[in-house]
N, C-alpha and C positions, 0 to 999 in steps of 0.2 A: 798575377795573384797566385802562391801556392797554397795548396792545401795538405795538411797531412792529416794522414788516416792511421790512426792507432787500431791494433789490432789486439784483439785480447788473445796470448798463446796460453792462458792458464784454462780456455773449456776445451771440450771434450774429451777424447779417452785420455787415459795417461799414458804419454810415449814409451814403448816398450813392451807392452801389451796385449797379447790379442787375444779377446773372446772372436770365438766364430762362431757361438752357437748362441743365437740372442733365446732368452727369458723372460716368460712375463708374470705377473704374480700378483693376486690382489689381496689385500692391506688394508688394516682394520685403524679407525684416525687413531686408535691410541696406540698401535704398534708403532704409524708413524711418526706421532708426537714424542714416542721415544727414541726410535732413531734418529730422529734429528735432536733431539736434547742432546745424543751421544755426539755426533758430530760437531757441532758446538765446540764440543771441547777439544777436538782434535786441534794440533797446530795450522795443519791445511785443509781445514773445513771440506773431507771428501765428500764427492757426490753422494746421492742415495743409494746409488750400485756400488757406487768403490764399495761404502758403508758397510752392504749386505755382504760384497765379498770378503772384506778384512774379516768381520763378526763370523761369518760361515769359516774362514781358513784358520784363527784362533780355536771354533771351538772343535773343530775336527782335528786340531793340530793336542789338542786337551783330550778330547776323546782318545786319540791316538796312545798315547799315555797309559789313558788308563780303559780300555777295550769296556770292562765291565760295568764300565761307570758306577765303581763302587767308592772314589774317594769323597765326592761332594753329593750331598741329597739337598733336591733342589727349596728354592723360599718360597714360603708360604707368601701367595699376597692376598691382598683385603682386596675383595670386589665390591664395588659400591662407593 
């Protein structure tokens, strides 16, 4: 009798990659109801760290830009 063993190679980091300095961070449910709404729509449904990384390297890469943060003034949301 054989058996095989599939092996999942799409978890853990992404190859190519290294963080060496782990992070930890706590998270309020509706920050993370949004970030995963966002991921959702990615094609490769990144993890919740890719997630935070892409999000933090966009908008440093936006800030970059514009140092003053004088092109967008941020939206207004509704609490409640």
């Amino acid at each position: 009798m054989t058996f095989i063993i599939k092996v999942n190679t799409f978890m853990g980091r992404p190859p190519g990659r290294i963080q060496d300095r782990p992070f930890q961070m706590r998270l309020s449910n509706e920050f993370l109801k949004r970030l995963d709404e966002w991921r959702l729509r990615q094609p490769d449904l990144p993890s919740r760290a890719e997630s935070i990384r892409r999000l933090t390297t966009a908008m440093l890469q936006v800030l970059d830009k514009d140092p003053d943060n004088k092109g967008a003034k941020p939206k207004k949301r509704k609490v409640g």
